[in-house]
C-alpha positions as CSV (number, residue, x, y, z in Angstrom):
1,X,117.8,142.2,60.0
2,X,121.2,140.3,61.1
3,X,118.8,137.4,62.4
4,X,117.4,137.2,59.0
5,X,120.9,137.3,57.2
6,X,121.5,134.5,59.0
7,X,118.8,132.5,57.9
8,X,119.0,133.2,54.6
9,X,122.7,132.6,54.2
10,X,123.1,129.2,53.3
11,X,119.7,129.0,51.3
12,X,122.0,132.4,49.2
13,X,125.3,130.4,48.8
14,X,123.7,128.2,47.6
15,X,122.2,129.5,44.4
16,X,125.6,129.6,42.1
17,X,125.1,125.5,42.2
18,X,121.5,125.4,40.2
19,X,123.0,128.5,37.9
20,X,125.6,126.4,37.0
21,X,123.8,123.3,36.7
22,X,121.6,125.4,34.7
23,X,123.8,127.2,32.0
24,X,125.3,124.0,31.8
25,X,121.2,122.4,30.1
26,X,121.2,125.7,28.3
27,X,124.6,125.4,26.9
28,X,124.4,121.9,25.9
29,X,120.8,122.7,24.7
30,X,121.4,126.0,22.3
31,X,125.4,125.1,22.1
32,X,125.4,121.5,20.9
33,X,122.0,121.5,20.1
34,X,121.5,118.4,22.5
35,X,118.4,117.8,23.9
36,X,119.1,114.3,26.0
37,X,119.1,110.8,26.2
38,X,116.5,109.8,28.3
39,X,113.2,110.4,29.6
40,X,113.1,112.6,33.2
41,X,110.2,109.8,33.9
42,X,113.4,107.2,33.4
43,X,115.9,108.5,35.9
44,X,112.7,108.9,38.9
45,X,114.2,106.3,40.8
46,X,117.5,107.3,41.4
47,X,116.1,110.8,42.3
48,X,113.9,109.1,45.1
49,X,116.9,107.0,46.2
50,X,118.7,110.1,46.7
51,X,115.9,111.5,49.0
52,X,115.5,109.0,50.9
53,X,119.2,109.1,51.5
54,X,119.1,112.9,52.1
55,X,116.2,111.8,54.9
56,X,118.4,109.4,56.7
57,X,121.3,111.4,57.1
58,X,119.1,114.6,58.0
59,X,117.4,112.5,60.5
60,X,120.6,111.1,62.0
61,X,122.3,114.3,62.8
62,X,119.3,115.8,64.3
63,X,119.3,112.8,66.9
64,X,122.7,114.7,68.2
65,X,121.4,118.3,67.5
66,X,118.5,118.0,69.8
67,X,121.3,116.7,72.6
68,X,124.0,119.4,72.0
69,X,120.9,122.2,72.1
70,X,120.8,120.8,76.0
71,X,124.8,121.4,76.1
72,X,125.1,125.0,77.1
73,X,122.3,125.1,79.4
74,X,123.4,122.1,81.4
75,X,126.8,123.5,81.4
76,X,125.4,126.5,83.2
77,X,123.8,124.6,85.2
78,X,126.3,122.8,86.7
79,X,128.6,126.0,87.0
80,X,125.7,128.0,88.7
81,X,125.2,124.7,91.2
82,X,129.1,125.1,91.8
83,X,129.0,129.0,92.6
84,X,125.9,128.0,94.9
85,X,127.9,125.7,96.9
86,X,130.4,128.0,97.3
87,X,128.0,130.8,98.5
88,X,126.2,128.4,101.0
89,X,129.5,127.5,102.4
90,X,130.5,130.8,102.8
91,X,127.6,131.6,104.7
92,X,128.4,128.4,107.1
93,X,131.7,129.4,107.9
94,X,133.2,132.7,107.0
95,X,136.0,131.6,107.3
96,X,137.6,132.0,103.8
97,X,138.1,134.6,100.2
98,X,134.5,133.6,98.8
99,X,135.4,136.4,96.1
100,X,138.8,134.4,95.2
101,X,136.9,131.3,94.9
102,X,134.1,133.0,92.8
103,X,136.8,134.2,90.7
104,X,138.1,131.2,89.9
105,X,135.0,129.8,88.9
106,X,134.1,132.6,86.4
107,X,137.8,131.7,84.7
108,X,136.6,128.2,84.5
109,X,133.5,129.6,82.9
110,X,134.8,132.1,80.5
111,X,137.3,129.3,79.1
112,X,134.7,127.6,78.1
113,X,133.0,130.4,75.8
114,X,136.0,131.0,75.0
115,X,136.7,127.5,73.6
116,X,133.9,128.0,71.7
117,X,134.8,131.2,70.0
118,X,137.8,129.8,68.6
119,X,140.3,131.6,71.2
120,X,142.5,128.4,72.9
121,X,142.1,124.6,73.0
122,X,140.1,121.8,74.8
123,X,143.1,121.0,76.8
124,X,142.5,124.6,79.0
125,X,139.3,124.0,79.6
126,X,139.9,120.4,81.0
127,X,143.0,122.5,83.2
128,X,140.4,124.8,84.7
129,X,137.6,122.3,85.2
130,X,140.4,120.1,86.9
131,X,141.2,123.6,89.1
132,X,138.0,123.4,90.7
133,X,139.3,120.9,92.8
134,X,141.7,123.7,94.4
135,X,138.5,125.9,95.6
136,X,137.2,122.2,97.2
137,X,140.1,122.4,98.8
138,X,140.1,125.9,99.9
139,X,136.6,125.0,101.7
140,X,137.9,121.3,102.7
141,X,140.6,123.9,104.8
142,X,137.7,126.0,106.3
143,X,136.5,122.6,107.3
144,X,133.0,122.9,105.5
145,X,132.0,119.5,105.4
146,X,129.6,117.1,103.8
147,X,128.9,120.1,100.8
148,X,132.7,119.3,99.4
149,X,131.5,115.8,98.4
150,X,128.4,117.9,96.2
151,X,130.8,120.0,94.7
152,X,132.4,116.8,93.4
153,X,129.8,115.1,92.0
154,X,129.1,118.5,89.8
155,X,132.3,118.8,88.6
156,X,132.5,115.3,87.5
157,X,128.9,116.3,85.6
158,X,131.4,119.3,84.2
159,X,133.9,117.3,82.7
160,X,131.3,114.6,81.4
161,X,129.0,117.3,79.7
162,X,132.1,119.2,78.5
163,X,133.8,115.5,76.9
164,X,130.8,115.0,75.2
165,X,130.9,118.3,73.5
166,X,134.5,118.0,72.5
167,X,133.4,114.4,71.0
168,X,129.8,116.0,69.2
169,X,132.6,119.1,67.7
170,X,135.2,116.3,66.6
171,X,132.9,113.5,64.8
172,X,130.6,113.7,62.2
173,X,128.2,111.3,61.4
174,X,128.3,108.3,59.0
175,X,131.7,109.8,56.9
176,X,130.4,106.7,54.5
177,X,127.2,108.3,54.4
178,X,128.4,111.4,53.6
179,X,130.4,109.8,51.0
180,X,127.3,107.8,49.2
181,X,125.0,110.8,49.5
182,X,127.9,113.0,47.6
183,X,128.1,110.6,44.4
184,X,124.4,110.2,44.6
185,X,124.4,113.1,43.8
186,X,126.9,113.6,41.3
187,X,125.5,111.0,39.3
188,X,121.5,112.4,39.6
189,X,123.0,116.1,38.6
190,X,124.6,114.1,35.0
191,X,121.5,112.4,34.6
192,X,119.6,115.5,34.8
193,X,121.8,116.7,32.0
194,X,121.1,114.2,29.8
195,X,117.8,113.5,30.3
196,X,114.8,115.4,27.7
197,X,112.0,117.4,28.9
198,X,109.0,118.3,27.0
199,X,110.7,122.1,26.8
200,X,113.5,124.0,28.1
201,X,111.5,125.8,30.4
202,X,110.1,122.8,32.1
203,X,113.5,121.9,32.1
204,X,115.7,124.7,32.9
205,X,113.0,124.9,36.1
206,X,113.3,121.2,37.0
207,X,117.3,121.2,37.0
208,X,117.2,124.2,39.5
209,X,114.9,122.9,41.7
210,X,116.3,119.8,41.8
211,X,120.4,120.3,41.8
212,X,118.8,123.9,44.7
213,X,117.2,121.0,46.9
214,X,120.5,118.4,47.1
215,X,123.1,120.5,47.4
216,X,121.1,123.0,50.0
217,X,120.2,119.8,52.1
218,X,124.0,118.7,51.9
219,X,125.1,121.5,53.2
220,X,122.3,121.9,56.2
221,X,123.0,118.4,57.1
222,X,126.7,119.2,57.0
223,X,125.9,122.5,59.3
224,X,124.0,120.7,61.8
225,X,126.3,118.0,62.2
226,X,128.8,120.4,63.5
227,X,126.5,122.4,66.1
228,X,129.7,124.0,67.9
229,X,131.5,125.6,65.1
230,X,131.3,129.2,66.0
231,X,132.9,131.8,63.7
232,X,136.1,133.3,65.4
233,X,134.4,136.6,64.0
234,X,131.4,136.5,66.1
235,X,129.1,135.8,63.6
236,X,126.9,132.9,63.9
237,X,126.0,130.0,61.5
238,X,121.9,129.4,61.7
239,X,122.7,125.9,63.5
240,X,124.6,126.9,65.9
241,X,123.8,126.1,69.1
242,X,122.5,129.3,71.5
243,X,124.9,130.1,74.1
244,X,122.9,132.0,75.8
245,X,122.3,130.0,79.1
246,X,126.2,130.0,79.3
247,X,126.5,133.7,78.6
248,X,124.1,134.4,80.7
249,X,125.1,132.7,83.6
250,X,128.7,134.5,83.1
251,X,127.5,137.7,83.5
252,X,125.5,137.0,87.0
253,X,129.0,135.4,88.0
254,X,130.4,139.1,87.0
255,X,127.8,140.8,88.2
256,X,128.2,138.8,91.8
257,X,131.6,139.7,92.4
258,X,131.1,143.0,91.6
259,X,128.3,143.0,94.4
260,X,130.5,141.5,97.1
261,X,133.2,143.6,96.5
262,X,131.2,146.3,97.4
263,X,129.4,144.9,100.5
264,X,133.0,144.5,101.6
């Protein structure tokens, strides 16, 4: 039922724009008795301008959805590669706190979520991605060897996936698009206003359908541009990206500690 909420929220808020735009024909229709200026036929173009607008933007900020849908998984990824590092030099040597180390890397982990959920800034995250170097060095002591120059090259991956999502959450694209597609459509919701149907049914159905349709695909194409806005309350936006692979991966960190604790 929640999954469906979701779904249906935007389509919801949506609705008091077309009621407006709505009582807005009837009132100038009954009220002041007027029934338009031009011919629906007349204003056609503009209408199609404005969808073909709404297709270029829609199909822009898709390009970057389908790449920040990767984001969490590779994230995990490059965590879990990290933690296996650690694990295989531990079973080299034996020489040094494998469950320290692991700990570390489940803080570096769960700053991450929780940069997403609102709770601190990038600048923490880049602090404990940059602290990864310390459990390099930790193994660099227990002189590891050639798996230290690995765990470099994944946490340069780290920091370049994580940048890139800080850039995708910061940016939005084409603000000039934005801007043309918004007075687009400002001017095709006054032209619907003034323009005469056949009868106020036809018209009053028309003006909903239309006015439902632009500002519903403004505001989907303003969601999706901004895939890693996550509500602080813990309720999720329908395009938000899944942060499941991350979450995921953060509880088998847990669950890992909790098992060498005990073997020890």
């Amino acid at each position: 039922m929640k999954l469906n909420m979701v779904k249906w929220r935007l389509m919801l808020t949506t609705l008091p724009a077309p009621l407006f735009m709505l009582l807005l024909k009837l009132g100038l229709y009954y009220g002041l008795h007027f029934e338009g200026w031009v011919k629906f036929s007349e204003i056609g173009i503009v209408v199609t301008g404005g969808i073909f607008l709404l297709g270029f933007m829609l199909a822009g900020v898709m390009a970057d959805y389908k790449e920040s849908e990767k984001m969490p998984a590779e994230l995990a990824c490059a965590l879990e590669t990290i933690d296996d590092i650690v694990t295989l030099a531990y079973e080299v040597k034996l020489n040094f706190d494998v469950q320290d180390l692991r700990s570390r890397l489940t803080a570096v982990t769960e700053s991450i979520i929780q940069y997403f959920e609102r709770k601190h800034g990038e600048d923490v995250v880049f602090k404990k991605i940059s602290s990864i170097t310390e459990i390099a060095q930790v193994m660099e002591t227990a002189n590891v060897g050639g798996i230290i120059s690995r765990m470099s090259v994944e946490q340069h991956n780290l920091r370049k996936l994580y940048t890139r999502v800080t850039v995708i959450k910061r940016t939005n694209f084409l603000s000039t698009g934005y801007a043309l597609l918004q007075v687009l459509s400002f001017i095709i919701f006054g032209l619907l206003l003034i323009s005469k149907f056949d009868n106020i049914v036809v018209s009053g159905i028309i003006v909903c359908f239309i006015t439902q349709i632009f500002v519903y695909m403004i505001r989907l194409i303003m969601d999706i541009d901004q895939p890693f806005e996550y509500s602080s309350t813990g309720v999720p936006r329908a395009s938000d990206v899944d942060l499941t692979p991350l979450m995921e991966f953060y509880n088998r960190s847990l669950s890992r500690q909790v098992i060498g604790e005990r073997i020890a």
